[in-house]
N, C-alpha and C positions, 0 to 999 in steps of 0.2 A: 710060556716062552714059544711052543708050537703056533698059537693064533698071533703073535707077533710074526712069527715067520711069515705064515699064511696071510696075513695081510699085507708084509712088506713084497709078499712073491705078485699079489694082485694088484697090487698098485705099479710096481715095473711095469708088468703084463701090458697094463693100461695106457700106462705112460708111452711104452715102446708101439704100443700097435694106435696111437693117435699120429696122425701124420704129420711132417712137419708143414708149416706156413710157406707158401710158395711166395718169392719175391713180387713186389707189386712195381710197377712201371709207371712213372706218370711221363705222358710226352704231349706235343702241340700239334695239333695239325692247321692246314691253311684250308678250309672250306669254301670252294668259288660258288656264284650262282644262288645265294642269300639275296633276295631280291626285298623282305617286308619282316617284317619285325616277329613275324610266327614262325620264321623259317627255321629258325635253332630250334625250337622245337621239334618240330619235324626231324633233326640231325638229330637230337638229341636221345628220341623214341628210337629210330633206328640202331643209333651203337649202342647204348643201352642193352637192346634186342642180342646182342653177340656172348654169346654167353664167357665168363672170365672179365668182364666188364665190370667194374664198383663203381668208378664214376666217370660223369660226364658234364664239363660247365661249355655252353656255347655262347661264346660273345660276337654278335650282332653288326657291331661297333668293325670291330677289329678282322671281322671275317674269320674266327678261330676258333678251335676244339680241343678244351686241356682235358686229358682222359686218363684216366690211371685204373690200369688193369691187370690181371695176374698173367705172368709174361709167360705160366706154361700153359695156359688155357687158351691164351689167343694172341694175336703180334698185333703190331700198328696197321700193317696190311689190311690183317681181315679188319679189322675195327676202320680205316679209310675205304675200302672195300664197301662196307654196308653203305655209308655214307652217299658212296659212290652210285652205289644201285639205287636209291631213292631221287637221282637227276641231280645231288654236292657234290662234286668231286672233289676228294679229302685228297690231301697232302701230306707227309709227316713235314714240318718243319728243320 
């Protein structure tokens, strides 16, 4: 009965001191100044770079940035910000 205890006290333990999942954000930005077809990439390395960033698809086409990122590690700001510093000027949509 005691190593029941003892294990159900360690697994709480565990449970409670695992942090919860911070909410993740996906949003769009409008990127200007995409002049050739290697240029999302280029976006793409920079927001990437911002830490709190999971993902990043840059479309070409559309002049756009769908990023979805964990909204206590970083904002739309800093993640158009990088963008911004590399010569894109990001937008949120």
């Amino acid at each position: 009965m005691s190593k029941f205890l003892a294990t159900g006290a360690v697994m709480a333990f565990l449970f409670a001191a695992v942090p919860a999942h911070a909410e993740t954000t996906t949003a769009t930005l409008t990127v200007d100044k995409m002049s050739c077809v290697t240029c999302p990439l280029t976006v793409r390395k920079a927001m990437e770079r911002v830490a709190g960033v999971i993902k990043v698809d840059v479309d070409y086409d559309s002049k756009t940035a769908t990023v979805t990122f964990d909204d206590e590690q970083t904002s739309i700001d800093e993640i158009a910000n990088a963008s911004t510093e590399i010569g894109y000027p990001a937008t949120p949509k």
